[in-house]
C-alpha positions, 0 to 999 in steps of 0.5 A, a space after each residue: 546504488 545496487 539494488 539487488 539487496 532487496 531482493 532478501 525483502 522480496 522487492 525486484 528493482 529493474 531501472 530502465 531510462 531513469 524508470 525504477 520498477 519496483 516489484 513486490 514478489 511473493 506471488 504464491 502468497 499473492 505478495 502478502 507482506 510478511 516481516 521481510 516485505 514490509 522492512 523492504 517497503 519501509 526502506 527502499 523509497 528513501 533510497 530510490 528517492 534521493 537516487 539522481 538517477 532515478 526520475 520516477 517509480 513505478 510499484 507493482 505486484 508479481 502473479 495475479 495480486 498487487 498485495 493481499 495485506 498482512 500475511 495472517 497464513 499459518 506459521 507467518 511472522 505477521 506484516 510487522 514482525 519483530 519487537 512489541 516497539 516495531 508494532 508501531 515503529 514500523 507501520 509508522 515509518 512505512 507510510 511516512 516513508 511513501 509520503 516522505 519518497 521525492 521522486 514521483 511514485 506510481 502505482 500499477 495496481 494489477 490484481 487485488 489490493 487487500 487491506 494494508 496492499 490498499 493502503 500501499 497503492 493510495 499512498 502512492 502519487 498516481 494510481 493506474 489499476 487494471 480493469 480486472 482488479 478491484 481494491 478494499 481496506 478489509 481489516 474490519 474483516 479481520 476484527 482489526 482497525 484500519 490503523 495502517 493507512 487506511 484511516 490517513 489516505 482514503 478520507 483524503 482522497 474520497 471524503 470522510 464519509 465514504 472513506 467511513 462507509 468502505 472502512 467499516 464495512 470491509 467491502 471491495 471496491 471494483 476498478 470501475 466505481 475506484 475510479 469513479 469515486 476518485 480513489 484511483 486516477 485511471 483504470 485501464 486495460 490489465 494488458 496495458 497498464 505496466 504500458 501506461 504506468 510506464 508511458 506517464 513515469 517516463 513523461 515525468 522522468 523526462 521533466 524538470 526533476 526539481 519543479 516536479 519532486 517540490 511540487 509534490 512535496 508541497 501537496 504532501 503536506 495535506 498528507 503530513 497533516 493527515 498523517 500527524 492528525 491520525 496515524 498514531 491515533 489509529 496504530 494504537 487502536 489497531 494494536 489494541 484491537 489485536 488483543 480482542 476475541 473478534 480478531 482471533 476469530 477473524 484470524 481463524 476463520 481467515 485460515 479456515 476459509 470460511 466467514 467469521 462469526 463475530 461477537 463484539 467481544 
């Protein structure tokens, strides 16, 4: 299959010994997703999935970021661009699309994941960040609900209440305590982590492709329980928060590149 198509989505594919490295590249926005990015995000692991030439996934960023999260910068068309119904269409098929991609997916978190950047790293299979990265669901910081992934993945993987604590308060989580709390696998050396993400891929692509892609379908199912349980729960309430006085101070105070004052309104 050509890949080169997604380019336009700003997704660079290079397969290499069955190894898809899939690159988000809009570095000058710090790979912000934007209406082209987040169509991309939402399609391209259905087709590298079901690909019988492809063993594993490794998903990075270009530049100094991995994702910095929705693009809120002046004159975007916003992560979910589009029609009122692809509001909740889209945000919905792209996470249901990571947990639905048969191939083993990894991540390589090498600079900051922000917001829905976070919720696109966690909702890969095994997560490999740098040691100079750090990770943080900020959509609280924007007067926004943690509606798209956020609430599905982090209560899976560090228990509800710390899940709770770092949601609702926005705060960044470094590559030392990520790795601590359990919210990533392994932190290693910024120089070497496409190395290792690569090196565990390969260990993988080299496996029994049926008994590995049915195992992990199998776990998933604890993320299909979590994703039919909250998902549309929390889009809507994140569509809802949309419309709040708080968001647009969020949003303004974002491209004014100072902090919010927020008023509860």
């Amino acid at each position: 299959m050509d890949y080169s198509k997604y380019s336009e989505n700003h997704l660079d594919v290079v397969i290499k010994d069955r190894i898809a490295l899939v690159t988000m590249n809009r570095p000058e926005k710090r790979n912000a997703v934007d209406g082209l990015l987040h169509d991309g995000l939402e399609r391209i692991f259905r087709d590298l999935g079901t690909d019988p030439d492809i063993g594993a996934i490794v998903l990075t960023g270009a530049g100094s970021a991995f994702c910095s999260g929705g693009d809120f910068s002046p004159g975007s068309d916003g992560a979910q661009g589009g029609s009122t119904l692809n509001i909740m269409r889209g945000p919905k098929f792209l996470i249901q699309g990571f947990a639905n991609c048969e191939a083993p997916l990894i991540a390589a978190v090498n600079g900051p994941a922000v917001g829905l950047g976070a919720s696109v790293a966690l909702m890969c299979d095994v997560i490999y960040m740098a040691d100079t990265a750090w990770i943080g669901d900020t959509h609280v910081n924007m007067g926004l609900v943690a509606g798209d992934g956020g609430a599905v993945i982090w209560p899976l993987l560090i228990g509800p209440n710390r899940a709770k604590e770092y949601l609702m308060s926005g705060k960044r989580v470094g590559a030392e305590e990520a790795e601590r709390i359990g919210l990533v696998n392994h932190v290693v050396p910024a120089d070497k982590l496409l190395e290792e993400a690569t090196g565990f891929a390969k260990t993988l692509a080299a496996g029994p492709a049926a008994a590995i892609r049915w195992t992990k379908m199998a776990i998933n199912r604890h993320v299909w329980q979590s994703i039919n349980l909250v998902l549309e729960m929390s889009l809507s309430t994140e569509g809802l928060s949309t419309h709040t006085l708080d968001h647009k101070e969020g949003v303004l105070a974002f491209q004014q590149k100072r902090d919010p004052k927020f008023t509860g309104e």
